[in-house]
C-alpha positions as CSV (number, residue, x, y, z in Angstrom):
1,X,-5.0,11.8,-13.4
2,X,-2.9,11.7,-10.7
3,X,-2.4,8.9,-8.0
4,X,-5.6,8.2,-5.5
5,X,-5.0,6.2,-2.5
6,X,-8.6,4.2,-1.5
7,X,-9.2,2.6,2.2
8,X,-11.8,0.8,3.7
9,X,-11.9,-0.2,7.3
10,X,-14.1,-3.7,8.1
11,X,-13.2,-6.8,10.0
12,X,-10.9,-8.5,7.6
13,X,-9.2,-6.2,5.0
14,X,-7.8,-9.2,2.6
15,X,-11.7,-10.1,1.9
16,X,-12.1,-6.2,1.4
17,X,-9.1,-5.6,-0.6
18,X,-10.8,-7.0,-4.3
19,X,-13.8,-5.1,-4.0
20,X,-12.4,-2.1,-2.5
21,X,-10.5,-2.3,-6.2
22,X,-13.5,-2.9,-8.1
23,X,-15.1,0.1,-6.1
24,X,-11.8,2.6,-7.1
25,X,-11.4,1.7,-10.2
26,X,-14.9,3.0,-11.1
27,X,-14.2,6.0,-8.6
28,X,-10.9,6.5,-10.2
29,X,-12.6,6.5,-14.1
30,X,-11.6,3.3,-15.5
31,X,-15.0,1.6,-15.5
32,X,-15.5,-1.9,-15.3
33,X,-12.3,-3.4,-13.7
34,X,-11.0,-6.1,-16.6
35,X,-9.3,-9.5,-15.9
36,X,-6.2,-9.2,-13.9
37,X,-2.9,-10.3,-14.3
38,X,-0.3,-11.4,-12.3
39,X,3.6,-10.7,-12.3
40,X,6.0,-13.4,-11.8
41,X,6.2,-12.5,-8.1
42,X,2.5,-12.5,-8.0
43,X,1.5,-8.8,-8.2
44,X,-1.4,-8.3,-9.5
45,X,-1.4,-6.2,-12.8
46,X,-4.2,-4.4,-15.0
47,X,-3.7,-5.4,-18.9
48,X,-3.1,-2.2,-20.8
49,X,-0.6,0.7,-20.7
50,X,-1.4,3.3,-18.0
51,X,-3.2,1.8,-15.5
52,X,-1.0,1.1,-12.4
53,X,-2.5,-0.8,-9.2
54,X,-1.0,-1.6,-5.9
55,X,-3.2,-3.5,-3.4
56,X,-2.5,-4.0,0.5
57,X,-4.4,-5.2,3.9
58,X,-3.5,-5.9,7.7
59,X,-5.9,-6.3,10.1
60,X,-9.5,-5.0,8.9
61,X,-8.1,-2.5,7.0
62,X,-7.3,-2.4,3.2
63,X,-5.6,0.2,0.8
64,X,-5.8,0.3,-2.9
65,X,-4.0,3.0,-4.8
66,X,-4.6,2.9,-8.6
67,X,-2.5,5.5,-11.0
68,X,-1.4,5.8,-14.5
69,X,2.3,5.3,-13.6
70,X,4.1,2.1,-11.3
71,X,2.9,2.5,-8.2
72,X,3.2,0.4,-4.8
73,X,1.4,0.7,-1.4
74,X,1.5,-0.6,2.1
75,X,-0.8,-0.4,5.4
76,X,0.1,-2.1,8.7
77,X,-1.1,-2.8,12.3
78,X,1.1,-1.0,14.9
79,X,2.3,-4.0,16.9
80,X,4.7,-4.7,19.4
81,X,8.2,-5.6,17.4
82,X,11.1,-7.7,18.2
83,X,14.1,-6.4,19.9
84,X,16.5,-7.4,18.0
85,X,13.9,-6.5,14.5
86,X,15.1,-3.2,13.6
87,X,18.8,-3.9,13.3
88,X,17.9,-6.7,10.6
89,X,15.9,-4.1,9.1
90,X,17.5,-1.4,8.6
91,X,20.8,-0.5,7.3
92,X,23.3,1.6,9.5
93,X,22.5,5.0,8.2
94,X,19.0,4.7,8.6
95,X,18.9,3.6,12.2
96,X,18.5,7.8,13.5
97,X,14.9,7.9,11.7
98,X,14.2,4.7,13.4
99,X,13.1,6.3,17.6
100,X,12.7,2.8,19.3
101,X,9.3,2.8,19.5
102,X,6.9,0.4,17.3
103,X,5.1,3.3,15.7
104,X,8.3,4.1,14.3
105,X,9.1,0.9,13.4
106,X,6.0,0.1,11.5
107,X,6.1,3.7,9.6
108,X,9.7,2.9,7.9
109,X,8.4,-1.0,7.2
110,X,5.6,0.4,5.7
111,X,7.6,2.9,3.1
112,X,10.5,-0.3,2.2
113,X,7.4,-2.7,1.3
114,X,5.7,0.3,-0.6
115,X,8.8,1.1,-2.6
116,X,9.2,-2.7,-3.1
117,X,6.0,-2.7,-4.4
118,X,6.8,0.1,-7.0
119,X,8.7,-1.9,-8.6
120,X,7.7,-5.4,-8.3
121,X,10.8,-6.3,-6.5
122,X,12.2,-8.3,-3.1
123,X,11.5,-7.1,0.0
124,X,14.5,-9.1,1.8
125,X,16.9,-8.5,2.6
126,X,15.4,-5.6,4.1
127,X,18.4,-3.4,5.1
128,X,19.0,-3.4,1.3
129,X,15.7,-1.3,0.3
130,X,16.3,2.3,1.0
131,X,14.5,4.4,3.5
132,X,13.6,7.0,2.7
133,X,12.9,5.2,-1.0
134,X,14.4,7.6,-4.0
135,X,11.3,8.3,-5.7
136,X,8.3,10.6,-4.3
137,X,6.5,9.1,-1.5
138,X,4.3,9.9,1.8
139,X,3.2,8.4,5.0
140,X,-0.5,8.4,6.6
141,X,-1.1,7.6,9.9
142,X,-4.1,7.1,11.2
143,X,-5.4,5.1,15.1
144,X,-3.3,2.2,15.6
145,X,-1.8,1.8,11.5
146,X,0.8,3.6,9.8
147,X,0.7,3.6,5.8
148,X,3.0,4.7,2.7
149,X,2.8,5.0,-0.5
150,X,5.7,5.2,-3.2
151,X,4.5,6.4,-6.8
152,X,6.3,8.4,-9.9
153,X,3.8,11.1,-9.6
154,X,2.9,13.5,-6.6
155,X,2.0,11.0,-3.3
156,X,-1.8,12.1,-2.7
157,X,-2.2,14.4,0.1
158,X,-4.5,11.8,2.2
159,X,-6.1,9.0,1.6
160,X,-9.8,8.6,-0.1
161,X,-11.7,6.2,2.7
162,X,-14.8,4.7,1.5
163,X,-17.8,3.5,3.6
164,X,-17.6,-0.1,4.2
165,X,-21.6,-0.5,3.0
166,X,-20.2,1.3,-0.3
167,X,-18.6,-2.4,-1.0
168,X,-22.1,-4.6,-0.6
169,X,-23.2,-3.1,-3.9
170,X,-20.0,-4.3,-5.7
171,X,-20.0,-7.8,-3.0
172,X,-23.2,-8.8,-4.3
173,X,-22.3,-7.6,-8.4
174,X,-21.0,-10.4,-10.7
């Protein structure tokens, strides 16, 4: 199976996030979700070989994409950044996919945290972590957030957005 991407839209996506992964993982074909572990960065893990989970959330919203290889995701609010932000961002050779504006900004954050999150590693500096990442990845876009995911697979075409009264079932399961 290939690499899903799940969203959900509510009004805060870090209470979403965990049973928006309960919810995928039994969408995705892995059942029951078990106990989760925890990298020494804090990533949270799924015991086993082959099972591969990134989670992330601004705002209301919250991703989850779930694979059988590494795989790391990010969603974020389109906000108004800093002046002076993109130049301690990005590296020199990445500043002519960067056009000034904060949709921009946010769409190249969004694909250094997801390649970060591929592989469990630091996210600062930031003008160290590649854009574009070396290794297959895709941006979404959708009213207000931009989104990436990096993966070892084929990045899905779109992402899989589930009904926010989907969740109550799995809120109100033990």
């Amino acid at each position: 199976m290939s690499t899903k991407i799940y969203g959900v839209k509510g009004e805060d996506g870090r209470k979403l996030s965990r049973p928006l992964l309960r919810l995928a993982a039994q969408n995705y074909g892995w059942g029951e979700l078990p106990e989760l572990e925890y990298s020494d960065r804090g990533k949270p893990l799924i015991p086993g070989e082959g099972r591969w989970l990134s989670l992330s959330h601004s705002g209301g919203y919250a991703l989850c994409a779930l694979s059988e290889f590494p795989v790391g995701v990010d969603i974020e609010l389109v906000k108004p950044h800093r002046p002076g932000l993109p130049a301690f961002c990005f590296a020199e050779e990445e500043m002519p996919l960067f056009d000034g504006s904060d949709g921009s900004f946010t769409r190249l954050w969004t694909l250094k945290e997801s390649f970060c999150k591929l592989g469990d590693t630091h996210l600062y500096p930031p003008r160290k972590v590649p854009v574009p990442p070396p290794c297959p990845h895709r941006s979404y876009q959708g009213e207000g957030w931009w989104a990436s995911v990096c993966c070892q697979d084929t990045p899905p075409e779109g992402i899989e957005w589930v009904n926010l009264e989907d969740l109550v079932e799995v809120f109100t399961t033990p």
